[in-house]
C-alpha positions in Angstrom: 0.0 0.0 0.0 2.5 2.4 0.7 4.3 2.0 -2.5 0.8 2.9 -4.1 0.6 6.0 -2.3 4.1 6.9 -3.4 3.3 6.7 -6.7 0.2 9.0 -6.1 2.8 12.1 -5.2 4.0 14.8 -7.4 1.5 13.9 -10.0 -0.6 17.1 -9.8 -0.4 20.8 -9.4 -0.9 21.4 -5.6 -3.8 23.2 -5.8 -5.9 20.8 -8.1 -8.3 18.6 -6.9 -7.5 15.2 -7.7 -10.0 12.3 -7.6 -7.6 8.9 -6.6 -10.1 5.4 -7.2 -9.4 2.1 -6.5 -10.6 -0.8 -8.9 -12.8 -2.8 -6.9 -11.8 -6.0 -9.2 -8.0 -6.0 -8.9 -7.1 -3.2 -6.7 -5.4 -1.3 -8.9 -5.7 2.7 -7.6 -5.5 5.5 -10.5 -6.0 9.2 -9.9 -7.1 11.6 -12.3 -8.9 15.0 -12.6 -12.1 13.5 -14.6 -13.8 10.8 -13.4 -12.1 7.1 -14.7 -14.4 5.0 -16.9 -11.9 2.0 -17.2 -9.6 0.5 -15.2 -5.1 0.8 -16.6 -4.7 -2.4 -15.4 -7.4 -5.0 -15.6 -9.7 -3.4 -18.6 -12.7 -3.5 -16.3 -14.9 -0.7 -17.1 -16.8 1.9 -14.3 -20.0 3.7 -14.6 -19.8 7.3 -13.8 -20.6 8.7 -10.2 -24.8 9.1 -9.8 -24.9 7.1 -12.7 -29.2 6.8 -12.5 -29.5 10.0 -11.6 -27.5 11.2 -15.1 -28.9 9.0 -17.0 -32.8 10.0 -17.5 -31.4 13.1 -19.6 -31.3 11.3 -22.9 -30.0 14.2 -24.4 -26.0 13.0 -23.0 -23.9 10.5 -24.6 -22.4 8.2 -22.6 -18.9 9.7 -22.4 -20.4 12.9 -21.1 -21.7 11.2 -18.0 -18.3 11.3 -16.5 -18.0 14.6 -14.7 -15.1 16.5 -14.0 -13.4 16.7 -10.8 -14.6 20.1 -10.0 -18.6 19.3 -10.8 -17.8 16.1 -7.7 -18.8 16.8 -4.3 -17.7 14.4 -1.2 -20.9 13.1 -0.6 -20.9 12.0 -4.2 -18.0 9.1 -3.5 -18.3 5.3 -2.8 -16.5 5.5 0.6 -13.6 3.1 0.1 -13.3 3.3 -3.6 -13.1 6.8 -4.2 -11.3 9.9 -2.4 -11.2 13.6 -3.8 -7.5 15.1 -2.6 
């Protein structure tokens, strides 16, 4: 684990939000400012954050489900797969 959070360091500008998720299939973590539809590692791929919520608007396409990091709010994350930093 604490090699994973090495890895996490230095990656973004200080002052940017960074949403860090861990693949609940092989436990892989990845950090990025947009939410991450498929995993580096394994190929398994994630539906987006309030997924039923977004997707009555039929007006979206798929892609633009995922929201940016900015537009996610704390109470928006699946404690223990998801942390905003």
């Amino acid at each position: 684990m604490k090699k994973d959070v090495e890895s996490f360091q230095g990656t973004f500008a200080e002052n940017t939000k960074t949403l860090i998720k861990k693949c609940h299939c092989c436990g892989k973590m990845a950090e990025s400012l947009k939410e991450i539809e498929r995993c580096s590692t394994c190929q398994k791929s994630f539906l987006p954050l309030k997924y039923f919520e977004k997707i009555h608007d039929v007006h979206q396409q798929y892609a633009d489900l995922f929201s940016h990091v900015e537009e996610i709010d704390e109470k928006d994350l699946i404690k223990g797969l998801l942390v905003l930093w």
